[in-house]
VEXLOLO-74128 format. One record per residue (C-alpha): residue in one letter; chain; x, y, z. Coordinates in Angstrom, 2 decimals, always signed. Each point is the difference from the previous one (the first is absolute). Layout:
residues N
> A/A/X/Y/Z
...
END
This chain:
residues 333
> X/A/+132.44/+165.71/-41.82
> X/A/+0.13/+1.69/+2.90
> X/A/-3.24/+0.68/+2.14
> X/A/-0.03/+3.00/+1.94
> X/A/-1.64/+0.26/+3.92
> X/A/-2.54/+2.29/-1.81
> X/A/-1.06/-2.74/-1.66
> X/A/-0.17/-2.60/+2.07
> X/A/-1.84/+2.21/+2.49
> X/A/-2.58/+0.67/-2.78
> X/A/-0.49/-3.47/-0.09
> X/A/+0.05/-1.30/+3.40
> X/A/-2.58/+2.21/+1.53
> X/A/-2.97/-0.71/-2.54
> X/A/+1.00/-3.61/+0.48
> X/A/-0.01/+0.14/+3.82
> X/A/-3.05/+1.48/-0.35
> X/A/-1.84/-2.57/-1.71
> X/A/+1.18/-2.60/+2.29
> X/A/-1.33/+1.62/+3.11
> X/A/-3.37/+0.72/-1.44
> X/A/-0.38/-3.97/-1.07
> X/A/+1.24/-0.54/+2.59
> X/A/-2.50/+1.71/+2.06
> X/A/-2.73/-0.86/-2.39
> X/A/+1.32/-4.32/+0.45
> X/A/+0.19/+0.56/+4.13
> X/A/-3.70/+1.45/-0.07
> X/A/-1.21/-2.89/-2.28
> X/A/+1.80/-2.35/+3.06
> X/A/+1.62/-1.78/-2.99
> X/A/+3.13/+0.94/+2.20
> X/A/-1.15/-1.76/+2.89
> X/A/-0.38/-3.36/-1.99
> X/A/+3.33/-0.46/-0.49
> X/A/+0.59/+0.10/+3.27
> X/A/-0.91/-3.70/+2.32
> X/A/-1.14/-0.46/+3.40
> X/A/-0.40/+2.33/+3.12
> X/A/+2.00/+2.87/-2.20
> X/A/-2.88/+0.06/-2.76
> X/A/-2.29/+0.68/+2.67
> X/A/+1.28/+2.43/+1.30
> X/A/+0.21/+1.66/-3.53
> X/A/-3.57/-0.14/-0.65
> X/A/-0.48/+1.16/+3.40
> X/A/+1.81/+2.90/-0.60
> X/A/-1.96/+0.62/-3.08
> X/A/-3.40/+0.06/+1.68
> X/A/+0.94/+1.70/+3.12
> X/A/+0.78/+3.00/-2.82
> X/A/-3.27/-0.34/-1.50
> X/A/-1.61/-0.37/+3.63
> X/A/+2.03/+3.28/+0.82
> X/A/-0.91/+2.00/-3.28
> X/A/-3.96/-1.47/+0.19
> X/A/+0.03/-1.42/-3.82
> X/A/-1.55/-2.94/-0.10
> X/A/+0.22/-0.16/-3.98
> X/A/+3.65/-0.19/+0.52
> X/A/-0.68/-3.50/+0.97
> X/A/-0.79/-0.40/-3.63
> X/A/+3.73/+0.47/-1.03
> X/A/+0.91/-3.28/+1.68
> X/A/+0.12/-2.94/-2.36
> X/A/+0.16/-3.07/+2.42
> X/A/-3.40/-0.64/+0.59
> X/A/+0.22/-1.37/+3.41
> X/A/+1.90/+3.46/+1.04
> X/A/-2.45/+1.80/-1.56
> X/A/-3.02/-1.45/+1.78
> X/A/+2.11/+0.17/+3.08
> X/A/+0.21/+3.79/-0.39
> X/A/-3.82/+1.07/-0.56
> X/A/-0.56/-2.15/+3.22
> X/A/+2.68/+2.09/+1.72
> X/A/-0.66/+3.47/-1.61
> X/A/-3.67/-0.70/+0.42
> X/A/-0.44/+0.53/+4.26
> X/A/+2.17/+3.16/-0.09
> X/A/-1.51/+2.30/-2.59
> X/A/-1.83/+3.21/+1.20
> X/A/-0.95/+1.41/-3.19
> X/A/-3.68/-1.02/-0.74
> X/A/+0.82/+0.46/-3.71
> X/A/+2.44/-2.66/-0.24
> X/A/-2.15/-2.72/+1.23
> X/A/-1.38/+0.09/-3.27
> X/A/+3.18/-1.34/-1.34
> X/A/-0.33/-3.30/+2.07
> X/A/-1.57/-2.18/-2.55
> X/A/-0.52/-2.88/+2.41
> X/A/-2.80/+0.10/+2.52
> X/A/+1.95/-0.78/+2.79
> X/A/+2.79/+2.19/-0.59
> X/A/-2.55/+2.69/-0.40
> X/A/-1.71/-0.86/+2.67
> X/A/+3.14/+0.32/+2.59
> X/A/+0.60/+3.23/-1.89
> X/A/-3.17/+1.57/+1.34
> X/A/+0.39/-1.27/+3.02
> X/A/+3.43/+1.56/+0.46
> X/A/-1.50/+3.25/-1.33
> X/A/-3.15/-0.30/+2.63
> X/A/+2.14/-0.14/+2.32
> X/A/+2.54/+2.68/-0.39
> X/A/-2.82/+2.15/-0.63
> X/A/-1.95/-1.12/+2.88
> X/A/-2.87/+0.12/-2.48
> X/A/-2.88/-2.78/+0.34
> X/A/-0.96/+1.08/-3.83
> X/A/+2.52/-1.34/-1.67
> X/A/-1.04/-3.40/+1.62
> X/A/-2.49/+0.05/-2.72
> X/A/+2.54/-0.78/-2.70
> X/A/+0.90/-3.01/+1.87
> X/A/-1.90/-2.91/-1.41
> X/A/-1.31/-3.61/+1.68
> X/A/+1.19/-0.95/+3.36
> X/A/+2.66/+2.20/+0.24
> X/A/-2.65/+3.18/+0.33
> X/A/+0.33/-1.43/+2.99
> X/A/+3.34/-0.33/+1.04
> X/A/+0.17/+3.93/-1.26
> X/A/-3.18/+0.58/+2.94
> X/A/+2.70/-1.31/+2.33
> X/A/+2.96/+1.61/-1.33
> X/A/-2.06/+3.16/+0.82
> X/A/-1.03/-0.85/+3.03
> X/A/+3.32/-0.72/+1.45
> X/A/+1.71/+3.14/-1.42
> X/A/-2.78/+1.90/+1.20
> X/A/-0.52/-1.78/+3.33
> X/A/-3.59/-0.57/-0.77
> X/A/-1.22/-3.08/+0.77
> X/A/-3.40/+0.31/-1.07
> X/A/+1.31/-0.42/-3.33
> X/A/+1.72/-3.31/+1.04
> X/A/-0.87/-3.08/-1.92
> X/A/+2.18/-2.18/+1.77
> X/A/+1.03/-1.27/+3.53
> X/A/+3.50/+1.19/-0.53
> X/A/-0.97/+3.50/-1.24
> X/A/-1.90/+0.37/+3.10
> X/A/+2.45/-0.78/+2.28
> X/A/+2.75/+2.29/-1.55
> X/A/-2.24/+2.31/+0.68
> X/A/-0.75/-0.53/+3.24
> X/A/+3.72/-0.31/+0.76
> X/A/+0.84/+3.24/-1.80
> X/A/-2.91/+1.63/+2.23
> X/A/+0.83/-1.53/+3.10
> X/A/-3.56/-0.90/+0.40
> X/A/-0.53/-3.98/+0.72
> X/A/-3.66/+0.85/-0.09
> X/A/+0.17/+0.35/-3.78
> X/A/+0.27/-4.02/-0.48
> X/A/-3.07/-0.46/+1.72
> X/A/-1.65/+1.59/-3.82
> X/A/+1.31/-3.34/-1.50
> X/A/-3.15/-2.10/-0.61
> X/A/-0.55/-3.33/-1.77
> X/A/-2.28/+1.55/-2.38
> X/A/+0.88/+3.26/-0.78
> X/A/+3.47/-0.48/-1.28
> X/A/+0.60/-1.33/-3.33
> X/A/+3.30/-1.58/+1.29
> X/A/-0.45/-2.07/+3.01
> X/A/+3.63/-1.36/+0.47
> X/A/+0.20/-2.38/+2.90
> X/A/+1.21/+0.34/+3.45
> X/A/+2.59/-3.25/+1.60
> X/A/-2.14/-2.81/+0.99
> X/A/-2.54/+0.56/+1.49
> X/A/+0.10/+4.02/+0.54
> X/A/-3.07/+1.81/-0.87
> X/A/+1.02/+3.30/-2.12
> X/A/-0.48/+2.24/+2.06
> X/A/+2.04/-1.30/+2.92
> X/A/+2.87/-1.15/-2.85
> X/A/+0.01/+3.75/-1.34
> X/A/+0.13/+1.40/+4.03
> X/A/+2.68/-2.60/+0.47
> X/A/+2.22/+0.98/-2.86
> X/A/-0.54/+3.72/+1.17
> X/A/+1.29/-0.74/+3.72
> X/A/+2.87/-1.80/-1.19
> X/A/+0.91/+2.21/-2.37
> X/A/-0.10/+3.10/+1.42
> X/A/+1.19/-1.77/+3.77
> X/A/-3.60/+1.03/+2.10
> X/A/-0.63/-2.73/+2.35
> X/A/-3.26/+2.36/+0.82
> X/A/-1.67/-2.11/-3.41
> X/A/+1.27/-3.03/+0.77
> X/A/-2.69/+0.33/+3.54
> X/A/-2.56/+0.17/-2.73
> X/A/+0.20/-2.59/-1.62
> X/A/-2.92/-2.92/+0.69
> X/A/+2.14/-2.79/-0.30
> X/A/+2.23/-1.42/+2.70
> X/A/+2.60/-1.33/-2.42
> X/A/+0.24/+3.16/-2.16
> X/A/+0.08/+1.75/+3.31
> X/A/+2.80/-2.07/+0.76
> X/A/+1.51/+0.11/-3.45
> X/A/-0.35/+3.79/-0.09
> X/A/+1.96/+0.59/+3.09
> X/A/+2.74/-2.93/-0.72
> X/A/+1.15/+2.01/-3.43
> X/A/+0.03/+3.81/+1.82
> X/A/+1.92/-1.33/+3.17
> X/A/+2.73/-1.96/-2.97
> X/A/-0.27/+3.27/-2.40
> X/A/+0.28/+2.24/+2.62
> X/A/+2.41/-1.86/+2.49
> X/A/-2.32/+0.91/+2.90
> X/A/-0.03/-3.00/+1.82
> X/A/-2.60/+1.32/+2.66
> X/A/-2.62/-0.89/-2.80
> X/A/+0.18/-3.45/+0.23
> X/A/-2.40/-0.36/+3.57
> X/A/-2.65/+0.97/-2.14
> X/A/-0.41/-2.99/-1.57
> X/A/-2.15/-2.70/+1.00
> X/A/-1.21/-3.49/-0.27
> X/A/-3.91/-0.98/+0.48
> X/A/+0.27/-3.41/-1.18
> X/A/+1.06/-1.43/+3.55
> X/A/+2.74/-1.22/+1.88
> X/A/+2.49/-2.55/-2.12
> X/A/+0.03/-3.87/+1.29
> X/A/+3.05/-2.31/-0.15
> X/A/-1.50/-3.93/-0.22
> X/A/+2.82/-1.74/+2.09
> X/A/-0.53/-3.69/-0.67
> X/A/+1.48/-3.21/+2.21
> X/A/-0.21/-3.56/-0.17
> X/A/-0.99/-1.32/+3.02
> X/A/-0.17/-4.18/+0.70
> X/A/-0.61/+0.35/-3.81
> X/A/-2.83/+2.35/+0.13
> X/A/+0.74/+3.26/-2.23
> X/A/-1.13/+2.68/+2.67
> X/A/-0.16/+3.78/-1.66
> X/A/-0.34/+3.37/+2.13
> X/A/-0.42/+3.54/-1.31
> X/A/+2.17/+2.23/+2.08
> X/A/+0.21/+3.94/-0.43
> X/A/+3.17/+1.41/-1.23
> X/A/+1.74/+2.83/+1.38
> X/A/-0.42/+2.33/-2.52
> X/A/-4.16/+0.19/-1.28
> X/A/-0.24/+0.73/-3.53
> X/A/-0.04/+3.71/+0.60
> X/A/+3.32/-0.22/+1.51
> X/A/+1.41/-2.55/-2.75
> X/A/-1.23/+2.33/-2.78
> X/A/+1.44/+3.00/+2.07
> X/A/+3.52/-1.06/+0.30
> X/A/-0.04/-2.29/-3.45
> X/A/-1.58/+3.07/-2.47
> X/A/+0.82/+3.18/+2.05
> X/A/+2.69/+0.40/+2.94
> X/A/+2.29/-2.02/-1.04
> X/A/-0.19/+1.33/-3.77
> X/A/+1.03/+3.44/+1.38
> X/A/+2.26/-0.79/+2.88
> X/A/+2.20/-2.50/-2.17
> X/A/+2.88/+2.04/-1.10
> X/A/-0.87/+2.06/+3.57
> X/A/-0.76/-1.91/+2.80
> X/A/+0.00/+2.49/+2.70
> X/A/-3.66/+1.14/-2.06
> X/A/-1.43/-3.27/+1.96
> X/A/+0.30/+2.50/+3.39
> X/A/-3.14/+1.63/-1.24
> X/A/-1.92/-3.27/-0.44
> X/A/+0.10/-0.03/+4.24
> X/A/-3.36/+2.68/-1.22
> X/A/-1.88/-3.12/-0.99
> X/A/+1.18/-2.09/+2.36
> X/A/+2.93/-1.20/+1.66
> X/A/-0.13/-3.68/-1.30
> X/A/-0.40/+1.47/-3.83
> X/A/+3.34/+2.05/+1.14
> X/A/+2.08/-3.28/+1.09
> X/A/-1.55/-2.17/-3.17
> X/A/+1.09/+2.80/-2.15
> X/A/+3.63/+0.06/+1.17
> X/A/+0.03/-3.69/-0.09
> X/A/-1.13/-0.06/-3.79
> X/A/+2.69/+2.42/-0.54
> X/A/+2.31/-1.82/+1.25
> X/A/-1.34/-3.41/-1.95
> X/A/+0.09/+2.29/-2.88
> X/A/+3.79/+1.38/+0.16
> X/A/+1.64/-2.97/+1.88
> X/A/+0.69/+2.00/+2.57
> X/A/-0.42/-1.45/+3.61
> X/A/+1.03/+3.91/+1.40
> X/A/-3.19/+1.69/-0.82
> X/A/-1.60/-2.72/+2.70
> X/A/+1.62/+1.49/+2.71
> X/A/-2.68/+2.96/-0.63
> X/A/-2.67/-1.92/+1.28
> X/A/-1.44/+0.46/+2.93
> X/A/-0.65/-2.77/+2.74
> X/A/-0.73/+0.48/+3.12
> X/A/+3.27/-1.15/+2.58
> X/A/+1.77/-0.45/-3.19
> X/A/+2.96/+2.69/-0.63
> X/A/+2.31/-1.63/-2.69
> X/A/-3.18/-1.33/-2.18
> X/A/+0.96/-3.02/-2.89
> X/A/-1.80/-0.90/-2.55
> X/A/-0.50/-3.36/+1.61
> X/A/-1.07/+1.89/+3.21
> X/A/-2.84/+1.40/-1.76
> X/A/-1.44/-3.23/-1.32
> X/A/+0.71/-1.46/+3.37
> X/A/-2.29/+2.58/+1.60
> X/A/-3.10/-0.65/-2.28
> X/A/-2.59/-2.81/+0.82
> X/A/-1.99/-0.02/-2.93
> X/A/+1.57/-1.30/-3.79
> X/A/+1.32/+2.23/-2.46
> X/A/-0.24/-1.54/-3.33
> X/A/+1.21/+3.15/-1.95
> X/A/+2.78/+0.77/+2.07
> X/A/+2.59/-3.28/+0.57
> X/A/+3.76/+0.79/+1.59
> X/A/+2.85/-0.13/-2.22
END
């Protein structure tokens, strides 16, 4: 029997039709992404929730039948809804919880911080107060500094107290709050001004060391100082089998050492003509720099850019030759 294109057409096109809509229906469900292994199902059901991310409908997550994918989505749907309404359709707390967040904040609305339940009320006071740039409704260190930052005003961390925020993260070491928040504010935003501020020698020190290596401005790097002393070598001999000891001074004190170590030579490694502007500290931190350099790179050359008096064609061995005092970070090579 003979089947005419009429026919077949008639046929075809209902069938066709079927297929794409379970088709659709068994992609939405994610039952399409199961079959698929690895990095490539991933990106499946990432594709999947970036649509429901896009369209805002979180019951879509629903559709998926792998469980795991399915949890995966509410927690990835949840922080980017701006529709109040659909936070309701968040059954877990958490989820629901990021969902008013998200909302708070697009809204730049402190009410909706009210939906937000246990500690993470709180998290929504900061959420607020760094879209806002209001630090009086920090909660945390962090919040307040963004703020500050965002401001430009370093006199905003001095509102962090030990008692007043509900947060107290903790500084490095030893640093007080205040003077970790002004740090991370200098550095951050490259003002040496704060660093002046600070109370602390070695956060002073600190401060300046990561602007002059952030910023490449070597000229930053005579700020930094050393109140602990000058550095001893104990040079020991036997003598008619007596063990005789002597502390002797070194060249460099421990300023110097932590100069050239943590600072100038740091910047002026991959350019050792920067060690030129060291001769503003001093001229011996200008030699010691080009010698690290050239301890650094192998390279006896960058020696002849010291300086010694009566000394045109400078070596590497020259230099040590001229110093009287040990060197115990710097040896020849």
């Amino acid at each position: 029997m003979k089947i005419s294109k009429k026919s077949i057409i008639f046929f075809v096109i209902p069938v066709l039709a079927l297929a794409v809509i379970f088709g659709y229906m068994f992609f939405m469900k994610g039952s399409y992404c199961d079959v698929l292994i690895g990095h490539t199902k991933e990106i499946c059901y990432s594709k999947i929730i970036s649509g429901i991310i896009e369209k805002q409908t979180p019951e879509s997550c629903n559709k998926i039948i792998n469980k795991k994918w399915k949890k995966e989505c509410f927690s990835e749907v949840a922080p980017e809804i701006t529709d109040p309404k659909k936070c309701e359709e968040f059954k877990d707390e958490d989820n629901k919880n990021s969902c008013y967040i998200s909302v708070s904040k697009f809204y730049k609305d402190i009410s909706y911080c009210d939906k937000v339940t246990g500690e993470r009320k709180y998290a929504c006071f900061n959420a607020i107060g760094i879209v806002t740039n209001n630090e009086n409704l920090c909660e945390t260190n962090s919040c307040i500094l963004t703020v500050a930052k965002a401001k430009r005003s370093p006199n905003i961390c001095k509102k962090i107290s030990e008692t007043n925020l509900r947060y107290n993260e903790e500084g490095v070491g030893n640093i007080k709050q205040t003077d970790f928040c002004l740090m991370q504010y200098a550095i951050g935003l490259s003002d040496e001004q704060v660093c002046f501020g600070l109370k602390n020698q070695d956060n002073k020190n600190f401060c300046f060391r990561d602007i002059a290596i952030s910023s490449k401005d070597i000229t930053l790097c005579r700020h930094i100082k050393d109140i602990s002393g000058p550095p001893i070598v104990t040079e020991c001999k036997i003598i008619n089998g007596e063990k005789i000891c002597e502390a002797k001074k070194t060249f460099l004190d421990k300023t110097d050492e932590f100069k050239i170590l943590n600072c100038y030579s740091l910047i002026a490694n991959e350019k050792p003509s920067e060690c030129e502007k060291a001769r503003e500290d001093s001229l011996k931190l200008m030699n010691a720099c080009y010698y690290k350099i050239s301890e650094i790179n192998k390279n006896q050359n960058v020696c002849k850019n010291i300086e010694i008096p009566n000394d045109r064609d400078v070596t590497c061995q020259d230099y040590l030759n001229s110093l009287n005092y040990k060197i115990p970070s710097l040896q020849f090579f």
